[in-house]
Structures are given as C-alpha cells and as structure tokens.
N, C-alpha and C positions, 0 to 999 in steps of 0.2 A: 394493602401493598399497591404502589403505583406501578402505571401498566410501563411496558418498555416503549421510551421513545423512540422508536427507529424508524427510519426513511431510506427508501429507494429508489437510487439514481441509478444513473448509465453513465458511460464515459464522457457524454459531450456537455453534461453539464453539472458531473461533481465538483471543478473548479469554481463556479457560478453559488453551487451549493456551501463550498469550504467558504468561501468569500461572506456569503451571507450570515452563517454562523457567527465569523469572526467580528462581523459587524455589530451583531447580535451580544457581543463579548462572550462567547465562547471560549474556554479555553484548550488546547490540541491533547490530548491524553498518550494516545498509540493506534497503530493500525494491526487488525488481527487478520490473517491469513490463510485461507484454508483450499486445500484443491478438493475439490468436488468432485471430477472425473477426469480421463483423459486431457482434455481440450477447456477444461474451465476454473478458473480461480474464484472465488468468493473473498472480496477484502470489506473489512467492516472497519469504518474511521470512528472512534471515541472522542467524544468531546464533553467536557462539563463545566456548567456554569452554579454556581451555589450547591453544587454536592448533589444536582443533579444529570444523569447526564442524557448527551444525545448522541446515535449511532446512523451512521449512512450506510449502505449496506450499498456495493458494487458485484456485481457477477461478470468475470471478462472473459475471453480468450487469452489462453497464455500466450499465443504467438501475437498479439496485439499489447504495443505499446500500452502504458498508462499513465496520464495526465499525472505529474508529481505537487504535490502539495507544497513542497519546500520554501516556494517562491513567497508563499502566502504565512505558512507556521515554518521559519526556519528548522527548528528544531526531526520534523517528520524529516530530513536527510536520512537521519542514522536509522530509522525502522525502515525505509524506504531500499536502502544501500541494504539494512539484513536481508529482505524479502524478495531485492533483486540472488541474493546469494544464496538462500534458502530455498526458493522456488524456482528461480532461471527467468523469472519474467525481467523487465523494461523500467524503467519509470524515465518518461519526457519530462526535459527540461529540468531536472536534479540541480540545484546550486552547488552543490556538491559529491559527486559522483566517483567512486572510487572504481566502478569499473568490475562489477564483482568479484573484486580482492578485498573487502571489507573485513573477510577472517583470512585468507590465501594470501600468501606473496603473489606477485606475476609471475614471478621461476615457478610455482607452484604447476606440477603435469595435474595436479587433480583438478576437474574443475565436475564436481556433484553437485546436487541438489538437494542434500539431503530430506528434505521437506517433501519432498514427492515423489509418491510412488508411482508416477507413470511420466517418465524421463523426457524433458521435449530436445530433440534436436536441434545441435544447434550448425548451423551454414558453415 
C-alpha cells in the first residue's frame, strides 16, 4: 500500500502551494473540514493526478480569515461558501461568495453552524 501523500502548510503559503500543484497538473478534488477545538479548524485540500492523490493539510484560527483557493480552482467556490456556512469561518478573496446563505436565505433569523460544536461569535 502506498504511504499518504500529505503536506503541511500554514496560511501564507497554501496559495503558493495550490499554485504549485496545479502547475504540477493537479487536479482540485474537495476540501475537508474538521474543528479540532475551541479556537481551531483543521482543513485538508485533496488533489489528484493519475488516481493518485495529494493532501495539504491547514490548521487555522477560526476567527482568522482564510486565503480562498477559487481564484486558482474555480470550482473550490462551492466547498469553500459550505465550509463558510458549516463552520462560521471566512474564506479571502472568494470569486464567488454568497455570504453564508449558501443554504439560508438573508431573511433567514438562523444563522448556526451546525458543524461545530463550540459556536464562535460573531461582531
């Protein structure tokens, strides 16, 4: 069995990293999502090329923006707009951004998270 390709960035140079891949021919799969604690998200980018793939692995602050991949895989808008709505975090620079109403109308009084169990505040 082949071991798991996966790499560990940080937020100021996973864009540098997507870039590379896609040079690489790469292609964008999904982003997976997970909160870890309080105060941290864990997001893993999936990519593959000939059926096999590669993984970037991010750990951030929820209350800190995150660099969007959009610009680069258009496609990542639509997991990017869930994961704004499922978690409450950010994503910088979205091509397209719905504003976490991606499932909500704007008349919409709810505005959860359901993806996480420890709610971040919002201003």
């Amino acid at each position: 069995m082949e071991a798991l390709n996966t790499i560990e960035v940080t937020q100021d140079i996973l864009v540098k990293e997507i870039n590379n891949l896609k040079a690489q021919g790469q292609r964008f799969v999904t982003i997976t999502c997970l909160e870890l604690d309080e105060q941290t998200l864990e997001f893993i980018y999936h990519f593959d090329k000939d059926l096999v793939l590669t993984h970037l692995k991010l750990c951030a602050s929820k209350n800190s923006p995150i660099p969007s991949i959009s610009s680069i895989f258009f496609a990542a808008f639509l997991v990017e707009n869930e994961i704004m709505d499922l978690f409450g975090v950010t994503f910088e620079d979205l091509v397209l951004d719905f504003g976490g109403t991606l499932y909500l109308d704007e008349d919409d009084d709810i505005k959860a998270t359901p993806f996480c169990k420890y709610a971040i505040k919002q201003a």
